[in-house]
C-alpha positions in Angstrom: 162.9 -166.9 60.5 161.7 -165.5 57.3 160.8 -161.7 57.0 156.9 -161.0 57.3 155.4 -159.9 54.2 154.2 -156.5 53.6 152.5 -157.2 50.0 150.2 -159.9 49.6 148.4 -160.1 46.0 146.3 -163.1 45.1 144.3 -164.1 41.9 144.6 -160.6 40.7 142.5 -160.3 37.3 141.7 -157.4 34.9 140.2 -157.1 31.8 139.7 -154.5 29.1 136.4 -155.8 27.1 137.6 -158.8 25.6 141.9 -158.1 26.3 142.4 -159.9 29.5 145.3 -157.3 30.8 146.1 -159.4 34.1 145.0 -163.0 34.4 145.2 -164.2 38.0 148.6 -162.9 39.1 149.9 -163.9 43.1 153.3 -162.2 44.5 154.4 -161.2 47.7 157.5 -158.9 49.4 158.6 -158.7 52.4 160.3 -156.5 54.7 163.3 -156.0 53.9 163.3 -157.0 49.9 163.4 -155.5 46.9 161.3 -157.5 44.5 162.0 -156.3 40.5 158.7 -157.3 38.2 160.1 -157.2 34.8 158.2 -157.5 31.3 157.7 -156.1 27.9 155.1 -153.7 27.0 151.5 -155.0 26.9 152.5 -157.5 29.3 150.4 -156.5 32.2 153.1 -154.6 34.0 151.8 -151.1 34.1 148.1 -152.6 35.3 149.5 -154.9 38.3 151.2 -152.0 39.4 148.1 -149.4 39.0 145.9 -152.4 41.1 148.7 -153.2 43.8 148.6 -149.3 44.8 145.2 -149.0 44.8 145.3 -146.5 41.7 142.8 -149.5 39.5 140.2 -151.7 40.9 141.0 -155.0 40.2 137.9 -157.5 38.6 138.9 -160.2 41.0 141.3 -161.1 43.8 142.9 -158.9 46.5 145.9 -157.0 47.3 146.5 -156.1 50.9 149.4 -154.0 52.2 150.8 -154.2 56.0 147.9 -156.4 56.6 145.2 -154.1 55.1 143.2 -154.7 52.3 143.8 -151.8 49.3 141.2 -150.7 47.2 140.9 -147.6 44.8 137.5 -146.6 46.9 139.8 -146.1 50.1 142.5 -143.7 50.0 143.4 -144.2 53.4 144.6 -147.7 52.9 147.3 -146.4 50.5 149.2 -144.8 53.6 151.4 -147.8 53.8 152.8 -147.2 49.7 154.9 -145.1 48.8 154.7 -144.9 44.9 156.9 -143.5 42.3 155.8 -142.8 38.9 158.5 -143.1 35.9 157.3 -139.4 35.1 158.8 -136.6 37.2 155.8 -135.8 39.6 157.2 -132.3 40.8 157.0 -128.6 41.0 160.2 -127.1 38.1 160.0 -123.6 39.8 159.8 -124.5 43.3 162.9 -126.0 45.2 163.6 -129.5 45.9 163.0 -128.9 49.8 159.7 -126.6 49.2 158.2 -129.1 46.9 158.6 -131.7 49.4 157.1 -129.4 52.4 153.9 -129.3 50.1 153.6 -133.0 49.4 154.5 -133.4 53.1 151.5 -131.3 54.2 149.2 -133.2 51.8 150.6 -136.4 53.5 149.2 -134.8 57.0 152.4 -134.0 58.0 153.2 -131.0 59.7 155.7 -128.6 61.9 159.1 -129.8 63.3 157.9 -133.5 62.1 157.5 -132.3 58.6 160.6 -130.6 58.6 162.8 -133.4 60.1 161.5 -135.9 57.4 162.3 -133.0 54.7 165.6 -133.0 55.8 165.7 -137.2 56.2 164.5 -137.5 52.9 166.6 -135.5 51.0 169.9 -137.4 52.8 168.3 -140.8 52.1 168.8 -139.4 48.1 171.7 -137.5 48.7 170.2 -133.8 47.5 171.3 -132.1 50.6 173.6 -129.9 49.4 170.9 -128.9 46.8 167.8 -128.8 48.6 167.4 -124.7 47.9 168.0 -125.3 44.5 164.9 -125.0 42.3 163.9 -128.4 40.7 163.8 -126.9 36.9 168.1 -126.2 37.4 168.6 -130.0 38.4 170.0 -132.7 35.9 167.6 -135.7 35.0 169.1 -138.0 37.4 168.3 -135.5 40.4 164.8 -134.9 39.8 164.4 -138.7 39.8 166.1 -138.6 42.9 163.7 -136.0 44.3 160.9 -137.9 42.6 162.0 -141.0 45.1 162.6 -138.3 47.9 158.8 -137.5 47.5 157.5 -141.4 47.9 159.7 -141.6 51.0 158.1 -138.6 53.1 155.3 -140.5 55.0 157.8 -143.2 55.9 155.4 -145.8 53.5 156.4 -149.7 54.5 156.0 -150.5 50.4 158.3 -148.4 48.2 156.9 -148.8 44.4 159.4 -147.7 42.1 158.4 -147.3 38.4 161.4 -147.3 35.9 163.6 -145.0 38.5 166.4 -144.6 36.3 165.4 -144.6 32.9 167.0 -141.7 30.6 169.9 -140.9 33.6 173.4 -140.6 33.1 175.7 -143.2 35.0 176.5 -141.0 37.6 173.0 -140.5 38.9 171.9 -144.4 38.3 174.5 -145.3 40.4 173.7 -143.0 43.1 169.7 -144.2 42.4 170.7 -147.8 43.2 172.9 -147.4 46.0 170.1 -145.4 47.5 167.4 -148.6 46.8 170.1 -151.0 47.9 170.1 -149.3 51.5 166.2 -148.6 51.7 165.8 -152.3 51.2 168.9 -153.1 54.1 167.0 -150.7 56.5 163.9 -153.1 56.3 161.7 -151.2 53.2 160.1 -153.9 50.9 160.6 -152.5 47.2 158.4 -153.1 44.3 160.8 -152.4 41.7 160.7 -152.2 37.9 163.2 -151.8 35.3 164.5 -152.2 31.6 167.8 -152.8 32.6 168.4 -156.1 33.5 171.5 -155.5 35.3 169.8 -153.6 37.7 167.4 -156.6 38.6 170.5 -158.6 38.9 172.0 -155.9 41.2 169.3 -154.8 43.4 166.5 -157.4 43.6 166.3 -160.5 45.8 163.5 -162.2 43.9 162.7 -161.4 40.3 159.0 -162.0 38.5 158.6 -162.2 35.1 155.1 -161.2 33.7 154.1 -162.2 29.8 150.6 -161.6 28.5 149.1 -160.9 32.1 150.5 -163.8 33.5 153.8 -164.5 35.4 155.5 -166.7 34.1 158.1 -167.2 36.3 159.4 -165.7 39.8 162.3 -166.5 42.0 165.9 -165.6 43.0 168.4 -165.1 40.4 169.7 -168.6 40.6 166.4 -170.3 41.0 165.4 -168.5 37.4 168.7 -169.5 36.0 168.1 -172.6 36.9 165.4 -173.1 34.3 167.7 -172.8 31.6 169.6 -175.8 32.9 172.6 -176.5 31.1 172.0 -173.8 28.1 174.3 -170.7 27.4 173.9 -167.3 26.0 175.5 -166.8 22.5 175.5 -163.3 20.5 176.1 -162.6 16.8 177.0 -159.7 15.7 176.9 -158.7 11.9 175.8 -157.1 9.0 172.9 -158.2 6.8 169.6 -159.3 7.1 169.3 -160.6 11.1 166.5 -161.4 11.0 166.7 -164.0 8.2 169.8 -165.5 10.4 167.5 -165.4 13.5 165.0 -167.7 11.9 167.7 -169.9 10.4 169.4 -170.2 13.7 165.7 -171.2 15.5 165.6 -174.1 12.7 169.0 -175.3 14.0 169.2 -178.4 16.5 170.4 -177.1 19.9 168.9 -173.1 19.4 166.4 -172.9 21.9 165.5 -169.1 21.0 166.9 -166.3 18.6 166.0 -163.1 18.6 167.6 -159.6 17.1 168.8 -156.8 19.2 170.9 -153.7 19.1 172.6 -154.8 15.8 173.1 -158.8 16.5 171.3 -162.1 17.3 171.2 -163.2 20.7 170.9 -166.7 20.8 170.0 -169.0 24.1 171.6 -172.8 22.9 172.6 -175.7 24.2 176.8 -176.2 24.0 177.2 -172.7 22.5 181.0 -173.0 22.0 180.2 -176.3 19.8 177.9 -174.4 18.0 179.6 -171.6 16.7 181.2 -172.9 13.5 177.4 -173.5 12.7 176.2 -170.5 13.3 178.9 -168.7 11.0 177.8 -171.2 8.3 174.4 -170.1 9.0 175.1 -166.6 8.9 177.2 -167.1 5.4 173.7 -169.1 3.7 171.5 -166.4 4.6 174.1 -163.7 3.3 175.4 -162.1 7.0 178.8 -161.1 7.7 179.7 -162.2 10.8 181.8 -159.2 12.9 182.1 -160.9 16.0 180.7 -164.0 18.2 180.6 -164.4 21.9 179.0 -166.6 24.4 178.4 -165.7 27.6 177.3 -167.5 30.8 173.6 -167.7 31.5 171.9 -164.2 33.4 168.9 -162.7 33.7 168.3 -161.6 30.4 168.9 -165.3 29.0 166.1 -166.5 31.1 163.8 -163.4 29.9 164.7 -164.1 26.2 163.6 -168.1 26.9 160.8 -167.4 28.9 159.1 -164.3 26.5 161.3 -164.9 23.3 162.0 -161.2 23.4 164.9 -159.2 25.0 163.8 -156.7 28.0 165.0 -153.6 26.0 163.7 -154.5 22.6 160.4 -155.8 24.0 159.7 -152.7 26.2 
């Protein structure tokens, strides 16, 4: 029997004068899953998220959460989200443990019940052994973790987690996801969003993709992969003008999308082992030495590329 959900959004719309920022958007997550909403800036991302937790009024549509309806006029309705902003939302010269007493009283929680989700929290994101320690003496990665630690207190049935790892070393990513991967074992639903696709492919059980306020696509990894049928992932790496290669290669029969990132063009195609002595011609007319090519199987960031014509990282 299929998990009951704890997000229901449907025909959410907002607009900023004439910029239509969302444009009817439906999702769900259940108990239990960690959904990743991906998309580059100006897509809509940042304004779905601000409307699920009840931060925005929507124009139209609803959002309810554990069965009750949110709205930015109701503050109590938001008991059931716990949200956590990409920016570090704590006290530098208080502790980890004594900044989350004081978000714990502001939660309405008090005494020994206070104190044993203190100690709970700080487990879940493994900061026990530093929970004295003030917050301004912790690394990046641990005042994320904190940050998390924060959205946790209240025991919420949504987690929202905005870009949760962005700017950490390895060490504390790894640590971030592991921590995500269990909360969404134990039964949390997780509203997650990232620039990394790898971490949508890790964590999430369904994956939306929002362009121009509008999702565009939304399913598991293999039902988005899918989409690109039979087309593979080829990347060019050179030096020279990319982007006149990038425009030759969209001009070539087979090249569904080419677009330059980190150094190289990343190409989604149709038989991309066939194509590659084409490509290297194409790279020669247009004056790039090619360094390297590869082709890879289809993922995540493939279907993002078709879907947006942008890469995640360059587009956000």
């Amino acid at each position: 029997m299929a998990a009951a959900p704890v997000l229901v959004a449907r025909r959410l719309r907002k607009a900023y004068g004439d910029l239509t920022a969302v444009a009817g958007i439906d999702l769900t997550v259940a108990e239990g899953e960690t959904y990743g909403l991906l998309g580059p800036n100006g897509a809509g991302k940042t304004t779905t998220i601000s409307m699920l937790c009840g931060v925005l009024e929507p124009d139209g549509g609803e959002v309810t959460v554990a069965g009750r309806a949110i709205t930015a006029t109701d503050p109590g309705a938001r008991a059931a989200i716990g949200y956590v902003p990409q920016e570090i939302a704590l006290y530098p010269d208080l502790s980890a443990r004594e900044n989350l007493q004081f978000f714990g009283k502001l939660q309405g929680l008090r005494g020994a019940r206070l104190d044993d989700r203190v100690s709970a929290v700080l487990a879940t994101v493994g900061l026990a052994d530093r929970a004295d320690d003030r917050i301004e003496g912790y690394s990046g990665g641990m005042q994320r973790r904190a940050n998390i630690a924060v959205g946790l207190l209240h025991e919420p049935r949504l987690l929202v987690l905005d870009e949760p790892t962005a700017g950490v070393d390895p060490q504390s990513r790894n640590a971030i996801l592991d921590a995500v991967d269990a909360l969404g074992r134990e039964g949390l639903a997780v509203l997650y969003t990232t620039h990394y696709m790898e971490e949508a492919e890790r964590l999430c059980d369904r994956v939306g993709i929002i362009d121009t306020g509008v999702l565009v696509a939304e399913g598991t990894r293999r039902e988005l992969l899918d989409q690109l049928g039979t087309a593979d992932r080829v990347r060019v790496e050179g030096t020279g003008p990319l982007d006149r290669l990038a425009a030759a290669c969209r001009a070539l029969d087979g090249v569904a999308e080419a677009a330059v990132t980190d150094g190289a063009v990343d190409l989604t195609v149709s038989g991309g082992r066939r194509l590659i002595a084409v490509l290297v011609d194409a790279a020669e007319r247009v004056g790039v030495a090619v360094t390297g090519v590869e082709v890879v199987e289809p993922d995540l960031e493939a279907v993002f590329l078709h879907l947006t014509g942008r890469a995640l990282r360059d587009a956000s």
